[in-house]
C-alpha positions in Angstrom: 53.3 -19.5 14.0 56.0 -17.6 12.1 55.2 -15.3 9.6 58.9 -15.0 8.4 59.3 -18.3 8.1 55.8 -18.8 6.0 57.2 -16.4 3.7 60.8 -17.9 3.1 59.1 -20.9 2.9 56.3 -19.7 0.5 59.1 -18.2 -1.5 60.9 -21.2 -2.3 57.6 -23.2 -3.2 56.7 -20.2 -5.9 60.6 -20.4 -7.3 60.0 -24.4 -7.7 56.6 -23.7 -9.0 57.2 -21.4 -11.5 60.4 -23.0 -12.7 58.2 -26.3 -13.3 59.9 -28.4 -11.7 58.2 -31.5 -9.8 60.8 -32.4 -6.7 58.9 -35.8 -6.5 60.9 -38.0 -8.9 64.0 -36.8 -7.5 63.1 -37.5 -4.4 61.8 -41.0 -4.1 64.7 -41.8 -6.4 66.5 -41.1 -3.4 64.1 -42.5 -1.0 64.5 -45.8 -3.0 67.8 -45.7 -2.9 68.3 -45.3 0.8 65.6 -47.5 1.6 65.2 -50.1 -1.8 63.5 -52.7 0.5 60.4 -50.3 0.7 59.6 -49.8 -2.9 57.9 -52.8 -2.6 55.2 -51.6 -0.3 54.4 -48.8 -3.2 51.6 -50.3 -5.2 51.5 -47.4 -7.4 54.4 -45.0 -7.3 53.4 -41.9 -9.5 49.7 -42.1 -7.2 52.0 -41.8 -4.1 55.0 -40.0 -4.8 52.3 -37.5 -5.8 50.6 -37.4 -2.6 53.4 -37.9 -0.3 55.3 -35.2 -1.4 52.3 -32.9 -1.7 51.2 -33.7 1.9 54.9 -33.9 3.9 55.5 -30.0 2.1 51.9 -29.1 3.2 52.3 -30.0 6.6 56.0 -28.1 7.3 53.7 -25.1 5.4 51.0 -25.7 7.6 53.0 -25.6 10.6 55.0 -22.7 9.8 51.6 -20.7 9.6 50.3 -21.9 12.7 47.4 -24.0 11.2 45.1 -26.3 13.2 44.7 -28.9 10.6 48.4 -30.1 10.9 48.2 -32.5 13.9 44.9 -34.3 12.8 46.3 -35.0 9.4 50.1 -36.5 10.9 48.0 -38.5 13.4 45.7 -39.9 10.8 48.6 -40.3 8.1 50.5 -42.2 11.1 47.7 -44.5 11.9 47.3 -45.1 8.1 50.8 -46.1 7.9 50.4 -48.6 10.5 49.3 -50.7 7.8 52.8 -51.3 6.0 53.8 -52.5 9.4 56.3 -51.3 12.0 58.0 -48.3 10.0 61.5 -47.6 11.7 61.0 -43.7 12.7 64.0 -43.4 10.7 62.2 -43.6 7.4 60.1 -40.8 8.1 62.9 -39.0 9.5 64.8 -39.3 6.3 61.9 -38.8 3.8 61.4 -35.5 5.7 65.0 -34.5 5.3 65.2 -35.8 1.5 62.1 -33.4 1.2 63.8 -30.3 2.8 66.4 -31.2 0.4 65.2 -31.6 -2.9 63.0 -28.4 -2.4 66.4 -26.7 -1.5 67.9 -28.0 -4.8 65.7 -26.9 -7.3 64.3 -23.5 -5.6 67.4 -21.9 -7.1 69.0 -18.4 -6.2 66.0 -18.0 -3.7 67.3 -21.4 -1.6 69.4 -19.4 1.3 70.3 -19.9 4.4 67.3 -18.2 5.9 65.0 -20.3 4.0 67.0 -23.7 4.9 66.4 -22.7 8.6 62.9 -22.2 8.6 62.5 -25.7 6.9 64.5 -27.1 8.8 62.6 -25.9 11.7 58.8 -26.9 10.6 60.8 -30.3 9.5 62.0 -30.6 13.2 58.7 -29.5 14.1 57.1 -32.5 11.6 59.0 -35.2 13.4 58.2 -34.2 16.8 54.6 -34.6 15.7 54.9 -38.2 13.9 56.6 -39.2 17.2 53.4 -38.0 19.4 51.5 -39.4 17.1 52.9 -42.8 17.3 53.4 -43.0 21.0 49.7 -41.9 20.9 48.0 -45.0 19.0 50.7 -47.4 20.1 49.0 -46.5 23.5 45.7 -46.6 22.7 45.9 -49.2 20.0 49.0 -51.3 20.4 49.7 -52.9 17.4 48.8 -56.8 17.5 46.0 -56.2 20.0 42.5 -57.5 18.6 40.1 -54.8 18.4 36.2 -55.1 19.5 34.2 -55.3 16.5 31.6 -52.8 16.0 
């Protein structure tokens, strides 16, 4: 837990907050356009991009203050996204990052270096955990492997 960080980070959600903006459509423009072969697995983009972007800032939040819930939800989300198939660690990596940065560019005069770091460092954190995550159902579940039925 870091309280400093919470703050800084808490800051820079308020500023976006209370300058209306919504980071999402920036963002999975972005995401798209790195990665346009994925839009397709989006059934419904607005539901998503809503959801997404809510969770992934949640989480780095969440982290930041030390809160328990964090690792259950990144290992369900991970096992959910098993689904769409083998997603290349890369694509979370860089959804994270595009996150970090579109909060950065519309939280104004109170995006600073301070606040950069501690994102950066709950986004670090963030990764680490999708990668435990996966090595953890890709060891008890491998993906392919018929499961007993209940």
């Amino acid at each position: 837990m870091s309280e400093a960080d919470a703050a800084r980070m808490e800051a820079s959600l308020t500023a976006v907050a209370d300058a209306g903006i919504d980071i999402r459509h920036a963002l999975f423009e972005r995401f798209f356009a790195a990665f346009p072969e994925r839009r397709a697995s989006f059934m419904v983009v607005d539901a998503s991009s809503r959801r997404m972007t809510d969770e992934t800032l949640q989480m780095m939040f969440g982290l930041a203050k030390g809160e328990g819930w964090v690792w259950p939800l990144v290992a369900e989300l991970v096992f959910t996204h098993r689904a769409y198939g083998p997603l290349p660690i890369a694509e979370y990596d860089a959804f994270i990052d595009m996150t970090v940065a579109e909060l950065g560019a519309a939280a104004g005069t109170t995006w600073n270096g301070e606040a950069a770091a501690a994102w950066q460092r709950h986004a670090g954190a963030l990764k680490a955990m999708i990668r435990r995550a996966r090595a953890e159902w890709e060891s008890a579940m491998p993906v392919g492997t018929p499961q007993p039925a209940d």
